[in-house]
Structures are given as structure tokens and as C-alpha cells.
NUDRENLO-891331 format. One record per atom (N, C-alpha, C): residue number from 1; residue in one letter; atom name; x, y, z. Coordinates in nm, 4 decimals, decimal comma. Example, Ala and Ser with C-alpha at 12.3 -4.5 7.8 and 13.67 -1.06 7.14 Angstrom:
 num residu atome       px       py       pz
   1      a     N   1,3190  -0,5690   0,7800
   1      a    CA   1,2300  -0,4500   0,7800
   1      a     C   1,3200  -0,3300   0,7800
   2      s     N   1,2850  -0,2250   0,7080
   2      s    CA   1,3670  -0,1060   0,7140
   2      s     C   1,2900   0,0030   0,7870
***
This chain:
 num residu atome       px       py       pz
   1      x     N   0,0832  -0,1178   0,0000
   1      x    CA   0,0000   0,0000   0,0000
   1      x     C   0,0884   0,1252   0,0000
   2      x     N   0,0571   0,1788  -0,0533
   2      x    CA   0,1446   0,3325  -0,0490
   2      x     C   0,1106   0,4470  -0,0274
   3      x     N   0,2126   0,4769   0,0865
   3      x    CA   0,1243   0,5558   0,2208
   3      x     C   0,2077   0,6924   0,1597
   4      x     N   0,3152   0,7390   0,0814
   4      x    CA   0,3443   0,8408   0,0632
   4      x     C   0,3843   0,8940  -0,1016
   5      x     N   0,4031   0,9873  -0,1540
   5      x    CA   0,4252   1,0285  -0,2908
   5      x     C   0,4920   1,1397  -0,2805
   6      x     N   0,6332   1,1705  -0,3352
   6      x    CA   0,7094   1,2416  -0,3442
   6      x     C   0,6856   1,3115  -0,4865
   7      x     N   0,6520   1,4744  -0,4617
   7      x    CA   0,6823   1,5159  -0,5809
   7      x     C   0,8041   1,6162  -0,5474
   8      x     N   0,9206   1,5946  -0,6519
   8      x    CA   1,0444   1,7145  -0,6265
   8      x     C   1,0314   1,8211  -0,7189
   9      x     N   0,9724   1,9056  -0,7336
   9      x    CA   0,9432   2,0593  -0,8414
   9      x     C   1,0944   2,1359  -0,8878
  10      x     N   1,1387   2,1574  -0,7750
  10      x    CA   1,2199   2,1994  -0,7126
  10      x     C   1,3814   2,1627  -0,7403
  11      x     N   1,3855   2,0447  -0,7455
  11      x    CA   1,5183   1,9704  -0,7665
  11      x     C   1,5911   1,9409  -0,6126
  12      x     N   1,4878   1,9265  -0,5304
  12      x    CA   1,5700   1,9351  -0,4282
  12      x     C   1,6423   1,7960  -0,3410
  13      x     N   1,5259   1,7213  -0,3870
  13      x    CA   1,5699   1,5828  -0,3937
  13      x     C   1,6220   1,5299  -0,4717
  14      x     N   1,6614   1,5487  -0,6080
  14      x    CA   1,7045   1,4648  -0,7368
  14      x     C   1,7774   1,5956  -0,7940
  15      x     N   1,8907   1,5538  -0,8293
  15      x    CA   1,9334   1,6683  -0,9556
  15      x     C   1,9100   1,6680  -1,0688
  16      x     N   1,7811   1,6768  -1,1131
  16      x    CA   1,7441   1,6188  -1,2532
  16      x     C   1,8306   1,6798  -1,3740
  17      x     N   1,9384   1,7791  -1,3627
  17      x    CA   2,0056   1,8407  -1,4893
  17      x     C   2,1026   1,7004  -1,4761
  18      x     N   2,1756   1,6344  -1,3911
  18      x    CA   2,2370   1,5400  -1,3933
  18      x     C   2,2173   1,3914  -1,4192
  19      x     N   2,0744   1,3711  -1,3403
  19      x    CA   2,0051   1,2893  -1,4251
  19      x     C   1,9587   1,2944  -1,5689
  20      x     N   1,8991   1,3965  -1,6285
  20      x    CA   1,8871   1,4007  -1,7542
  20      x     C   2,0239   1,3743  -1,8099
  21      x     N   2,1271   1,4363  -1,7904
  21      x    CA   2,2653   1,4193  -1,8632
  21      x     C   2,3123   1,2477  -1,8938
  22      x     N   2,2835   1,1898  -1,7857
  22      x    CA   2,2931   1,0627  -1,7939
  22      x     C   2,2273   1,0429  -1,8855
  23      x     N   2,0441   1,0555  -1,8710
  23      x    CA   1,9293   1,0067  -1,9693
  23      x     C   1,9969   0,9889  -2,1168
  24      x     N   2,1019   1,1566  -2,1159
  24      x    CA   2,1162   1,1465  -2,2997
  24      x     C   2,1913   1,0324  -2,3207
  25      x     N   2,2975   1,0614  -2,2448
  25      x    CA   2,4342   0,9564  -2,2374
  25      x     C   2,3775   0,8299  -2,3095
  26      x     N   2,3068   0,7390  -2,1583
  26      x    CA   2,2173   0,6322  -2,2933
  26      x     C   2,1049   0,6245  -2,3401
  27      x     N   2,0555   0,7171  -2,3894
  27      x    CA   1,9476   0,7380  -2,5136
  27      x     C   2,0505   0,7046  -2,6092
  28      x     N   2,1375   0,8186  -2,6158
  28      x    CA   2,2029   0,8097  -2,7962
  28      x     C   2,2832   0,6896  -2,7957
  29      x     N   2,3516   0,6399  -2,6751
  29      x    CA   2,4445   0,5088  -2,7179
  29      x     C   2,3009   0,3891  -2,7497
  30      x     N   2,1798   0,3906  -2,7130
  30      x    CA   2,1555   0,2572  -2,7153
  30      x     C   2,0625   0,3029  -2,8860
  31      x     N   2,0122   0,4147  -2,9197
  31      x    CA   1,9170   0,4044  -3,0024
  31      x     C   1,9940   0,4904  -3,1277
  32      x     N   2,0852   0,5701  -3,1203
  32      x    CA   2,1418   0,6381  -3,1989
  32      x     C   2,3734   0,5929  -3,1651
  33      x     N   2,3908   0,4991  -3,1821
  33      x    CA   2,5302   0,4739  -3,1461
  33      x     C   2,5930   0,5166  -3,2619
  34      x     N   2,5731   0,5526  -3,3778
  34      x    CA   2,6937   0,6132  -3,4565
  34      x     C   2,6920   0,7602  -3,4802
  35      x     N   2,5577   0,8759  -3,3707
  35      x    CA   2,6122   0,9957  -3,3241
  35      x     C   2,6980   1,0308  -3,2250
  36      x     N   2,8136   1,0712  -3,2788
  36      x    CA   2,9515   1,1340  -3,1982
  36      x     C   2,9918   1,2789  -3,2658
  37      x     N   3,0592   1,3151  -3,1234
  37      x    CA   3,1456   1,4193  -3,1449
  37      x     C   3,0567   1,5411  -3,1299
  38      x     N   3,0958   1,6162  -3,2154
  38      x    CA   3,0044   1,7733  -3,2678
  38      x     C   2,8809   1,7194  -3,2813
  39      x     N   2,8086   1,6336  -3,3836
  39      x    CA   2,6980   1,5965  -3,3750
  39      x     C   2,5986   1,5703  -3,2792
  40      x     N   2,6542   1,4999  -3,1963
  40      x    CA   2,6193   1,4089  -3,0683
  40      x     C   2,6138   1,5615  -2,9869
  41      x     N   2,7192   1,6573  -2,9435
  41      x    CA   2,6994   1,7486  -2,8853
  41      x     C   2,5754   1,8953  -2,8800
  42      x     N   2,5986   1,8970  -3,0768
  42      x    CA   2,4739   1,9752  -3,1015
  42      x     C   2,3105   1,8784  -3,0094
  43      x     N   2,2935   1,7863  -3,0893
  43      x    CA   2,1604   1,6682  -3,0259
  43      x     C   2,1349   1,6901  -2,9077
  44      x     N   2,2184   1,6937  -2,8314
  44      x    CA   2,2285   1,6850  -2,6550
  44      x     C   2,1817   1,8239  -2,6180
  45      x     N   2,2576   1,9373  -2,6888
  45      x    CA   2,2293   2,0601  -2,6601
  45      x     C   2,1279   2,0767  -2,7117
  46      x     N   2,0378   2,0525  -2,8285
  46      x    CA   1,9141   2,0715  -2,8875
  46      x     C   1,8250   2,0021  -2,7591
  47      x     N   1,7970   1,9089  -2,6878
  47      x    CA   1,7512   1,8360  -2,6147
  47      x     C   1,7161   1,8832  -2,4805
  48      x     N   1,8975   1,9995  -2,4747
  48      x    CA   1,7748   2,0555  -2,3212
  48      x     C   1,7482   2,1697  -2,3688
  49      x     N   1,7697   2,2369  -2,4503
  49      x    CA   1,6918   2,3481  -2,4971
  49      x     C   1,5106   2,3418  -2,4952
  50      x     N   1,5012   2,2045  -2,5463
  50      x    CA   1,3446   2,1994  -2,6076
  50      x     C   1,3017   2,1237  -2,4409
  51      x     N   1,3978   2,0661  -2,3721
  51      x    CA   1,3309   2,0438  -2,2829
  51      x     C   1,2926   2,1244  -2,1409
  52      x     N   1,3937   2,2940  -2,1435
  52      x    CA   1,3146   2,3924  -2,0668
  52      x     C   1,3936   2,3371  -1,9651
  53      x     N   1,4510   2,2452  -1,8425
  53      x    CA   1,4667   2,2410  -1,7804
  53      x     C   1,3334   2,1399  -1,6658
  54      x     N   1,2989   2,0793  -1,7612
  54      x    CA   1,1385   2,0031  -1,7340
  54      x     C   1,0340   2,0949  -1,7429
  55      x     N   1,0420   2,2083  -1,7836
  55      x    CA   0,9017   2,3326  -1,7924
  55      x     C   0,8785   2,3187  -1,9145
  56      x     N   0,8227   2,2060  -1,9411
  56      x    CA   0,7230   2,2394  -2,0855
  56      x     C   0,6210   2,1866  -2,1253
  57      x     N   0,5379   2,2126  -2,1999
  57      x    CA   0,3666   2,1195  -2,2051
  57      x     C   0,4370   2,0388  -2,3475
  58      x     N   0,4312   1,9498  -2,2952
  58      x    CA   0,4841   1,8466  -2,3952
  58      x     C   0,3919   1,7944  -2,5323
  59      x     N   0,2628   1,8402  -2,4668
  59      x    CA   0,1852   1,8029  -2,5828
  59      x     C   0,1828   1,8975  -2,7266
  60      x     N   0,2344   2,0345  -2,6755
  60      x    CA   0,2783   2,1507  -2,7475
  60      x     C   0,3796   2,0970  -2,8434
  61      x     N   0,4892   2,0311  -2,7811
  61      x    CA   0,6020   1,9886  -2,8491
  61      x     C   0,5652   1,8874  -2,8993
  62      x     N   0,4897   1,7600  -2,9047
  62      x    CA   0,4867   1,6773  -2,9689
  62      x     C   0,3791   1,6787  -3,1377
  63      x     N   0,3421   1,8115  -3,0532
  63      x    CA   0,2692   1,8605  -3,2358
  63      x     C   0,3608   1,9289  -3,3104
  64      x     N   0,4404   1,9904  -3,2157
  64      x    CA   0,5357   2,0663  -3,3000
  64      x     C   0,6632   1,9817  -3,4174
  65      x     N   0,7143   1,9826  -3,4846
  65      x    CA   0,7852   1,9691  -3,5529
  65      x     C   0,9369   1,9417  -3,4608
  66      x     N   0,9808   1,8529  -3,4799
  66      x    CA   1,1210   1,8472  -3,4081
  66      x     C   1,1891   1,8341  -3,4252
  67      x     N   1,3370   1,9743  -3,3604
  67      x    CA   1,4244   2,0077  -3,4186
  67      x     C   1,5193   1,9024  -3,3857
  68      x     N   1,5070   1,7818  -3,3310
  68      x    CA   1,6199   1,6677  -3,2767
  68      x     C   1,6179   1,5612  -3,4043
  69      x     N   1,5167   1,5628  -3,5028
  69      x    CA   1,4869   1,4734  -3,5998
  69      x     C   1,6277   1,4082  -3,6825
  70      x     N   1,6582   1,3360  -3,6561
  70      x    CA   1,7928   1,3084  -3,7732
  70      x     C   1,7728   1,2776  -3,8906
  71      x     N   1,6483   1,2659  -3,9242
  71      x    CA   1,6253   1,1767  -4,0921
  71      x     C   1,5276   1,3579  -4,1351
  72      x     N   1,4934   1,4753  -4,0605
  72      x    CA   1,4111   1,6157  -4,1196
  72      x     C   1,2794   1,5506  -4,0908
  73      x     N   1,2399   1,4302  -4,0169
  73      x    CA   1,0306   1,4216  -4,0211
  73      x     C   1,0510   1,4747  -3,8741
  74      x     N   0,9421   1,5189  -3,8266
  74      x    CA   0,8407   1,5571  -3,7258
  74      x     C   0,8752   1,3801  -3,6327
  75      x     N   0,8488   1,4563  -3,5164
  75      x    CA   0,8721   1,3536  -3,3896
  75      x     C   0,7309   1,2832  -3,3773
  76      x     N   0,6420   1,2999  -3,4328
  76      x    CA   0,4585   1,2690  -3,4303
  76      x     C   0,4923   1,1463  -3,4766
  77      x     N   0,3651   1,0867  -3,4615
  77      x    CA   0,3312   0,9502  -3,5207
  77      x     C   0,3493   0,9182  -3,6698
  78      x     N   0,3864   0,9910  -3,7418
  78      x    CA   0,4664   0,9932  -3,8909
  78      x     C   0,5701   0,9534  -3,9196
  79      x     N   0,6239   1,0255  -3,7909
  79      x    CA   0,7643   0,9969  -3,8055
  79      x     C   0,8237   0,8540  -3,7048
  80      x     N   0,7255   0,7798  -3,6710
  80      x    CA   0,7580   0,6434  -3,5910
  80      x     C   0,8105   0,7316  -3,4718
  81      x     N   0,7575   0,8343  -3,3571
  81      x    CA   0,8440   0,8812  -3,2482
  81      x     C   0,9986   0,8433  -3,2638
  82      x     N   1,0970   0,8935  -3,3840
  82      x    CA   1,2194   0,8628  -3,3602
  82      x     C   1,2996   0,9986  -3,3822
  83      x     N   1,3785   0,9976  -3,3348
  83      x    CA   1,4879   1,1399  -3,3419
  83      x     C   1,5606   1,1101  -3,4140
***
């Protein structure tokens, strides 16, 4: 039974800029492994840009067109959700 729920807004419990950093780390090695270097760096930096720092209505962004796309489609269901 679960008697409590932590929400951290704040970052005060989790460092989520460090956790996310990890997140990219293996996102791109497991789903994108032959972006490196400059490439890999722009991606990463495109990534927290669009991600605000966790402040964003995501549903906004997922209509939007996305600038992380490696093949130029939209992140939507068109484009198979792939970067």
C-alpha cells in the first residue's frame, strides 16, 4: 500500500540536470550509437533546450515539428516517435 508520494518541483531531492545528462548519455548510445562528437553534442544541446529544464507542455512539443529529428520528419506519429 502506499502511504506516501514524493513530488520534487524543485530539484531538491534529485538533480534532474544530472540525471537528464545521464538520460542522454544512454538514449544516444543505445538508439542512436553512430552519433559522436560535434553531432552528438549539437543533439544533446538541442535536447535541453526543447526540454526547458522540465518546464514544458509536452503536448505543445509533440505537435510541434522536431528540431532533434535526424532523418528532417516531425517527432509525431509519422515519423515512428524517432529522433
Amino acid at each position: 500500500m502506499i502511504k506516501a508520494v514524493f513530488f520534487d518541483f524543485d530539484e531538491t531531492l534529485q538533480d534532474r540536470t544530472a540525471a537528464f545528462e545521464r538520460y542522454m548519455d544512454g538514449f544516444f548510445a543505445r538508439f542512436f550509437p553512430g552519433v559522436t562528437g560535434e553531432e552528438l553534442a549539437e543533439k544533446k544541446h538541442q535536447m535541453r533546450q526543447s526540454g526547458n529544464g522540465g518546464y514544458v507542455d509536452r503536448v505543445v512539443v509533440q505537435r510541434a515539428d522536431c528540431p532533434l529529428a535526424l532523418d528532417g520528419r516531425s517527432c509525431g506519429r509519422s515519423a515512428g516517435g524517432t529522433l
